[in-house]
C-alpha positions in Angstrom: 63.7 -79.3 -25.0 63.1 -82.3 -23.1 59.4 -83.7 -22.9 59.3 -83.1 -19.1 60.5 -79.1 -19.6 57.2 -78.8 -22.0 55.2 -80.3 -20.7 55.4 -78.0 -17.7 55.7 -74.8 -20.0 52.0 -75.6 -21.4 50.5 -75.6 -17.8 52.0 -72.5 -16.8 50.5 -71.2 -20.3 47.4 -72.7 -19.1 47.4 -71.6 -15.7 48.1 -67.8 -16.9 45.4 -67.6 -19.7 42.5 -69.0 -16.8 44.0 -66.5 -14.3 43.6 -63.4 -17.2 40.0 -65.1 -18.6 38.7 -64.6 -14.7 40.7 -61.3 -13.8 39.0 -59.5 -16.9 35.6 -61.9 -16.5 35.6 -59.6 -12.4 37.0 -57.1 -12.7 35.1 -54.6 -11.1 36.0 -51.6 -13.3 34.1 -53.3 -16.0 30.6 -53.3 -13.6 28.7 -50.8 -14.7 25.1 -50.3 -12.4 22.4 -47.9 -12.8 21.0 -45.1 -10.8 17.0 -45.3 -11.5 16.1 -41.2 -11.2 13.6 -40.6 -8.1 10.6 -38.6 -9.7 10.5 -35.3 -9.3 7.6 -34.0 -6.6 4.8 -32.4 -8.5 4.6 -28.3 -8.6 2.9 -26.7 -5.2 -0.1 -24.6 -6.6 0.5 -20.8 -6.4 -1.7 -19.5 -3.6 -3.7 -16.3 -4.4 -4.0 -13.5 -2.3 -7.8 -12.9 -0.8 -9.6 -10.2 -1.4 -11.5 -8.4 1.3 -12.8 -5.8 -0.2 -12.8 -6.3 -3.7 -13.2 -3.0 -6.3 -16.1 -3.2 -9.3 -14.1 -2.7 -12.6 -14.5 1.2 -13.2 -17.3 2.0 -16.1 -15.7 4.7 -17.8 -18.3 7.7 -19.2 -18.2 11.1 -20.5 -20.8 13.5 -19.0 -22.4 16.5 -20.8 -21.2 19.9 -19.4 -23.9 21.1 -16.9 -26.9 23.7 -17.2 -26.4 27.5 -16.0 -27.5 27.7 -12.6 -27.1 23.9 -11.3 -24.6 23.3 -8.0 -26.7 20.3 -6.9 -24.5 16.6 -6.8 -26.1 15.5 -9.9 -24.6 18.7 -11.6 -21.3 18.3 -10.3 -21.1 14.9 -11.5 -22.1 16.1 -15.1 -19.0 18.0 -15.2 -16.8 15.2 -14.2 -15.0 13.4 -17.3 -13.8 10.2 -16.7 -11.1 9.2 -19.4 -12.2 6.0 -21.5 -8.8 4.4 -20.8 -6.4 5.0 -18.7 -2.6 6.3 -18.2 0.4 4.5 -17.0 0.1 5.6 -13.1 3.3 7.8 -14.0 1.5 9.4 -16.9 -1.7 9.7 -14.9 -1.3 13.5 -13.2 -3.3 15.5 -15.8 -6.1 12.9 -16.2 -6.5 12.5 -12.3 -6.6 16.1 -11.9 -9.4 17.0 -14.4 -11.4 14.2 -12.4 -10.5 16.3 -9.3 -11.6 19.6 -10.9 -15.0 18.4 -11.2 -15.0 16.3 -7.6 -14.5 20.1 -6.4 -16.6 22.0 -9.0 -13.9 24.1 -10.1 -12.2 25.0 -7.2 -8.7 25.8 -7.2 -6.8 22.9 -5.9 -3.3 24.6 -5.4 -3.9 25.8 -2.2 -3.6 22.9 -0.8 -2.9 19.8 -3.0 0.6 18.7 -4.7 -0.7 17.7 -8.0 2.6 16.1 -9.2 2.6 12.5 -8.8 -0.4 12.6 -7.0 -2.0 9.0 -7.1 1.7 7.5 -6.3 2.2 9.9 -3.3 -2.1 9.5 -2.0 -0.8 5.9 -2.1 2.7 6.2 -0.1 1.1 8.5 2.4 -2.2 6.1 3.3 -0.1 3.3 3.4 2.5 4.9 6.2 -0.1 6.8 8.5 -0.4 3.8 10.7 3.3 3.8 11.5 5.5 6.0 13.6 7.1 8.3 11.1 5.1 10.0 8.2 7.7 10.6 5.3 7.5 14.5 4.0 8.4 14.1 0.4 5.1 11.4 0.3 2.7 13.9 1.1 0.2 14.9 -1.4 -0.7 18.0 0.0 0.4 20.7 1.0 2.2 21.4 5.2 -0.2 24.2 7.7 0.9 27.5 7.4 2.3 29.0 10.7 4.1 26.9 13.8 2.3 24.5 16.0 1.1 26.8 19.4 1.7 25.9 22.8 -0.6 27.3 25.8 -0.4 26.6 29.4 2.2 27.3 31.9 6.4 26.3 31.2 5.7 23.4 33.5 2.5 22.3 32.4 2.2 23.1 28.9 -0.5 21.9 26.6 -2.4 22.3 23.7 -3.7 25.9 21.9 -7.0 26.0 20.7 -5.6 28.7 18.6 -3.4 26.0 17.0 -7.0 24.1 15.4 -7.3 26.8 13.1 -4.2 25.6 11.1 -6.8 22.5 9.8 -9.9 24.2 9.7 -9.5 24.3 5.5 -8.2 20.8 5.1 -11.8 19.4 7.5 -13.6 22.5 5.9 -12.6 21.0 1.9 -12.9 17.3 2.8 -16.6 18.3 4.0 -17.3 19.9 0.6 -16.6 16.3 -1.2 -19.7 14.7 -2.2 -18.6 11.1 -1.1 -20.5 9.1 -3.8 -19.2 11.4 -6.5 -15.8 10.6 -4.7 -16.1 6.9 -4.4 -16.6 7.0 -8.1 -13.6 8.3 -9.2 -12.2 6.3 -7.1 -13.2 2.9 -8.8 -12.2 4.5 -12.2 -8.9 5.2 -11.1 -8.4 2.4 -8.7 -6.2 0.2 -11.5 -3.7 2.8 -11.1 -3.9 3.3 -7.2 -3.2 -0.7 -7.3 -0.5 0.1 -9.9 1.0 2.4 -7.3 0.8 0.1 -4.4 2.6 -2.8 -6.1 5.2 -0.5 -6.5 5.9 0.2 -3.4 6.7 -3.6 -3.2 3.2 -4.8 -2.0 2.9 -7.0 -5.4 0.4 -9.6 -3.2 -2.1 -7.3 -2.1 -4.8 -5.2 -3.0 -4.3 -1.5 -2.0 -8.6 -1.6 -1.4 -7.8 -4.1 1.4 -4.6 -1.5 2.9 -7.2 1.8 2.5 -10.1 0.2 4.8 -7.9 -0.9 6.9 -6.0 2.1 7.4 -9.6 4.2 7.9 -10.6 1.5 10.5 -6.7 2.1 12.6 -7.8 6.2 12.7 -10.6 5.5 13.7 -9.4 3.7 16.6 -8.1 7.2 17.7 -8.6 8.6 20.9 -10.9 11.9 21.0 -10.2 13.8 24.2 -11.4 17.1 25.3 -9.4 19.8 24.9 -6.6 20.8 26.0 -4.2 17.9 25.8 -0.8 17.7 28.2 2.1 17.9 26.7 5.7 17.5 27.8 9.2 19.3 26.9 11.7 16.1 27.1 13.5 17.7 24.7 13.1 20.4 21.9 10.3 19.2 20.3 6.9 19.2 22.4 5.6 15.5 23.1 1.9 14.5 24.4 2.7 14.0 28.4 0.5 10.8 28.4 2.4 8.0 26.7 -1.1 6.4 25.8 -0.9 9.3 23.5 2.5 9.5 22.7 3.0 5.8 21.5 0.0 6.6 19.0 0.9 6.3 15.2 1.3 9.2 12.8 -2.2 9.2 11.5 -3.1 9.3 14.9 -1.4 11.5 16.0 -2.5 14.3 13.0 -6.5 13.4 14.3 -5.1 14.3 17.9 -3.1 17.7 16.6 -6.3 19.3 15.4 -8.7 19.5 18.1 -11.7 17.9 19.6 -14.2 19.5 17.2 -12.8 19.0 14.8 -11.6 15.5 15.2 -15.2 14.8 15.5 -16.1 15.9 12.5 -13.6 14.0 10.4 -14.6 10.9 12.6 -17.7 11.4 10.6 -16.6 11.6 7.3 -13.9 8.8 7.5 -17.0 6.4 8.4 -18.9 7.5 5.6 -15.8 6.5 3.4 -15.5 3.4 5.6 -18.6 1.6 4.6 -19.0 2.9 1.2 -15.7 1.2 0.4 -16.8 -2.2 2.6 -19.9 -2.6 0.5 -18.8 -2.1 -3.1 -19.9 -4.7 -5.2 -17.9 -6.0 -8.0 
């Protein structure tokens, strides 16, 4: 090979090992850069629900049986047993309705309450008596007897007085309730009436705050004189003022059963009002 042909063989050689040393030196494959992480934002605190009207814890005590001859309040409350602990809300039937047996001194209860599932469904029905409809199978006690009575003329029709006596022995047993012997049961039970609410879905609430509030809506209800208007739209009779109509279901039960009467649970739901505003945990 002549010195002029090698000579020019080395500098390509040259020429392509600089061009591979700066091709590898750049390439940008070979940069590698890092992402620095942004930290995360700290945890929101979990906000508590507020309690209006909160509930003592219940102080559970066994009474001795009562003397021959006593029917005052104190006696009643000596036959009332409390259990020390308490069901499952779902096991609770038997224990609630010993504590009702001595809340009505022995009274039969069948008459009128459905015992079965009876905090879960006390619950379900207190919690829907502000609204429109009033579910059936959530009733804890039992329907009237008889149909609902119509007086007046085909084109004016309007409420029976007749038709009041249908309530008279729901006002007449709520009357016979000694309220503080009541409100006492009440606070020993009142883990599973919360129990019972959360079901329902309410699992941020206190079923204390639901109860007052619901006794505060009836008694918001209207108490005209009898007899109230009523209209035939359809089949079913409707009140003919739609002040009236538009009312909710508990409202409307306070308006079915007559002015008296009316007035006299008016009474009793605002003794239960401010005992159950003034408990103190």
């Amino acid at each position: 090979m002549k010195k002029t042909n090698l000579l020019i063989f080395i500098l390509l050689l040259l020429i392509i090992a600089v061009g591979l040393s700066i091709y590898f030196r750049y390439d940008p494959v070979t940069q590698e850069t890092s992402v620095t992480a942004e930290p995360a934002p700290p945890p929101q605190p979990v906000k508590k629900p507020i309690v209006h009207y909160p509930v003592p814890e219940p102080q559970p005590s066994i009474a001795p049986q009562p003397q021959p001859g006593e029917e005052t309040a104190e006696a009643a409350e000596k036959t009332l047993a409390l259990p020390e602990s308490l069901p499952p809300v779902q096991d609770s039937d038997q224990s609630i309705h010993q504590a009702l047996e001595g809340l009505f001194s022995g009274k039969s209860l069948s008459n009128l309450l459905l015992l079965d599932n009876f905090i879960q469904k006390l619950v379900a029905t207190i919690d829907n008596l502000p609204e429109k409809r009033l579910p059936r199978a959530h009733l804890p006690i039992k329907p009237p007897g008889g149909k609902f009575i119509v007086s007046g003329t085909k084109e004016e029709p309007q409420t029976s007085s007749r038709n009041n006596k249908r309530y008279a022995g729901y006002v007449a047993l709520l009357e016979t309730i000694d309220q503080e012997l009541a409100v006492k049961i009440y606070i020993h039970f009142y883990p599973l009436f919360q129990q019972a609410y959360e079901q329902l879905g309410y699992r941020n609430a206190y079923f204390n705050d639901r109860l007052v509030y619901v006794l505060n809506h009836l008694l918001e209800t209207p108490n005209p004189p009898d007899p109230i208007l009523l209209a035939q739209p359809a089949v079913l009779y409707t009140y003919a003022d739609p002040l009236l109509e538009n009312r909710s279901a508990g409202q409307k039960i306070l308006l079915r059963i007559g002015q008296e009467q009316r007035s006299r649970l008016f009474k009793i739901l605002d003794g239960y009002r401010q005992k159950l505003t003034r408990l103190h945990p």
